[in-house]
VOGU-3710 file (C-alpha; in Angstrom, 3 decimals, decimal comma):
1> xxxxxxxxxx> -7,960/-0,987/-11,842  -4,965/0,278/-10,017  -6,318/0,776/-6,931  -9,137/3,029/-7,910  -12,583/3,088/-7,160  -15,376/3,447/-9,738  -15,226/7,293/-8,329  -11,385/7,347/-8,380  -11,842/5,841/-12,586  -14,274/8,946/-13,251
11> xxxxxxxxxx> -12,453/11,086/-11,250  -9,122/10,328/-13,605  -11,058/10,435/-16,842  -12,899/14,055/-16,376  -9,099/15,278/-14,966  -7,323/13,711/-18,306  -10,301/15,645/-20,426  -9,430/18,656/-18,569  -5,698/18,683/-19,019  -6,357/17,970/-22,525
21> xxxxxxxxxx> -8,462/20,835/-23,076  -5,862/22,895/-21,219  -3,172/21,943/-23,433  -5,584/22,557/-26,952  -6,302/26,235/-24,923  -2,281/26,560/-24,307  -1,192/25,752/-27,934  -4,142/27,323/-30,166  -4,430/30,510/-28,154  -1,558/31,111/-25,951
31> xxxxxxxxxx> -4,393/30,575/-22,566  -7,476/29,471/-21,114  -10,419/31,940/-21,411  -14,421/30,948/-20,712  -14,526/32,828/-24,288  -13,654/29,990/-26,417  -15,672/26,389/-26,284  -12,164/24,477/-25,435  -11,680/27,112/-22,616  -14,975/26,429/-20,994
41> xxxxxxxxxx> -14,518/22,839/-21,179  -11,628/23,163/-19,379  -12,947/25,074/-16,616  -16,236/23,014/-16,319  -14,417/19,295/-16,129  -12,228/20,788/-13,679  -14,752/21,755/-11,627  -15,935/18,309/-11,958  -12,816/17,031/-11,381  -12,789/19,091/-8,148
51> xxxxxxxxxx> -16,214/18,137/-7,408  -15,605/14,092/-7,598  -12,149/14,679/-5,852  -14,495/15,345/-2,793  -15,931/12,287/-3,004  -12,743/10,087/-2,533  -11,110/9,591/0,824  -8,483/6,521/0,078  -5,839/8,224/2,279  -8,655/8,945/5,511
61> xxxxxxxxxx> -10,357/11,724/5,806  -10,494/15,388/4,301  -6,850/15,886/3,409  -4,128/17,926/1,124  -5,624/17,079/-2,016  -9,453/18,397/-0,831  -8,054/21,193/0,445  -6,501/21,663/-3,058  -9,862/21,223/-4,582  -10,768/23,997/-2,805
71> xxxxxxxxxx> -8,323/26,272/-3,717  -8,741/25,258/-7,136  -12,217/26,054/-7,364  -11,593/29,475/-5,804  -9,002/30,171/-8,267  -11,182/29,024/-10,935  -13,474/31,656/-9,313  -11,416/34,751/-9,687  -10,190/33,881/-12,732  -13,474/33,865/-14,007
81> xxxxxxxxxx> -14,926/36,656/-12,564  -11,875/38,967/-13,844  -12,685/37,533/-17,213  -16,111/38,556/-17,325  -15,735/42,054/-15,573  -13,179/44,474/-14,829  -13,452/44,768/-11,040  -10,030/44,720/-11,066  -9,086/47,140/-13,535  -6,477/46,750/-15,929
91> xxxxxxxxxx> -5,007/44,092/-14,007  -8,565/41,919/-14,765  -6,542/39,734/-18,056  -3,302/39,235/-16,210  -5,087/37,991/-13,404  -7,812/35,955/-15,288  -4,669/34,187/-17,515  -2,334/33,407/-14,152  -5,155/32,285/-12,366  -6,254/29,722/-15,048
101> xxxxxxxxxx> -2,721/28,807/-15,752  -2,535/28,071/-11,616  -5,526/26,041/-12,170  -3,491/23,302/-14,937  -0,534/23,404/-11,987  -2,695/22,607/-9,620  -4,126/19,516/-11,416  -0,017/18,596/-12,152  0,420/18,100/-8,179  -2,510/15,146/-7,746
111> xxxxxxxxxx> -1,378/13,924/-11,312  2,272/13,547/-10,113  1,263/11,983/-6,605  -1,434/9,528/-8,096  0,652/8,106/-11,165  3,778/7,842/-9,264  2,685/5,561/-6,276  0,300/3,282/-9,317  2,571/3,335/-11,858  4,050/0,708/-13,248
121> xxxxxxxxxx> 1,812/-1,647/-11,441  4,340/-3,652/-10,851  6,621/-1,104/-9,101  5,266/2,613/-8,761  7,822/4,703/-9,071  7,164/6,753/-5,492  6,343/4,924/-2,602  4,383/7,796/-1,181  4,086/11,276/-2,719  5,799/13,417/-0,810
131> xxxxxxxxxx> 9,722/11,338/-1,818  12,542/13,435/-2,566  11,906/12,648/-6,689  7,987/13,587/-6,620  8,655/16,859/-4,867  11,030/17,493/-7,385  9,108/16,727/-9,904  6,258/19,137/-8,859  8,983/21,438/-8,673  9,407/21,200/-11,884
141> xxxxxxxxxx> 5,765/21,524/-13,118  5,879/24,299/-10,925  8,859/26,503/-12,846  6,864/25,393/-16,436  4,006/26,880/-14,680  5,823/30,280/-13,671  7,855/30,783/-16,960  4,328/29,933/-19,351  2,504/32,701/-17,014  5,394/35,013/-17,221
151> xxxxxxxxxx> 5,439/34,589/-20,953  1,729/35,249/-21,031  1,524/38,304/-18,997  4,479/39,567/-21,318  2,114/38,710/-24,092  -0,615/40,625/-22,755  1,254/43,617/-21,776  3,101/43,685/-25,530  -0,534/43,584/-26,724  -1,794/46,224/-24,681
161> xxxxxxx> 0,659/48,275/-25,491  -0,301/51,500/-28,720  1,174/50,856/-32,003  3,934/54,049/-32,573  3,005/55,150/-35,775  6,030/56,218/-38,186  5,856/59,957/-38,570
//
């Protein structure tokens, strides 16, 4: 099925349960957070998404998009451990909400390579990922990813701001 392997069709499926849970986490509560059912899905299917990424080596051997695996589960990483404690202060939200933000970027990059050089079947529309259009394309994913993060850190920081009281 379009070049995948049984791996590569698993692979997909737990990354397109991911996303999905990403965009519930996006829309119902403005972010991803390990405190709500929808955010931990997220984070666990794309660990496994990670995890099964390390298993496929179409293009060779360990490459760009392991390496991205990688950084994705370290991200994941700090993300969650400034959710669960404050190690880093009163930066600990900001950096738990970029970080997981990051995270749903950094599944747009594969997502844009993959479907572009399979699809249409007939005649994908990249004929490798890094063309002029896919690298624009990530480009863009990438400026949706840094205004959504900018408007959630200015949601935090309105939040965490005291209510002025009328005197």
């Amino acid at each position: 099925m379009l070049g995948l392997t049984n791996l590569g069709v698993i692979h997909t499926a737990i990354a397109l349960i991911a996303v999905g849970a990403a965009l519930v986490c996006f829309f119902r509560y403005g972010g991803i957070s390990l405190r709500t059912s929808t955010g931990r899905t997220y984070v666990y299917t794309t660990v496994l998404t990670c995890l099964t990424g390390f298993g496929i080596f179409q293009h060779g051997g360990f490459g760009k998009p392991h390496a991205l695996g990688i950084l994705t589960l370290i991200v994941l990483a700090v993300a969650a451990a400034a959710g669960r404690g404050r190690f880093l202060g009163r930066w600990s939200p900001y950096v738990e909400t970029v970080g997981y933000s990051l995270t749903v970027f950094f599944h747009m990059i594969p997502a844009i390579a993959e479907t572009g050089t399979r699809l249409p079947p007939s005649a994908p529309a990249f004929a490798h990922p890094e063309v002029p259009e896919a690298l624009a394309l990530t480009g863009l994913f990438f400026l949706v990813f840094l205004v959504g993060a900018a408007y959630q850190v200015w949601r935090l920081h309105s939040r965490s701001r005291p209510i002025a009281v009328a005197a």
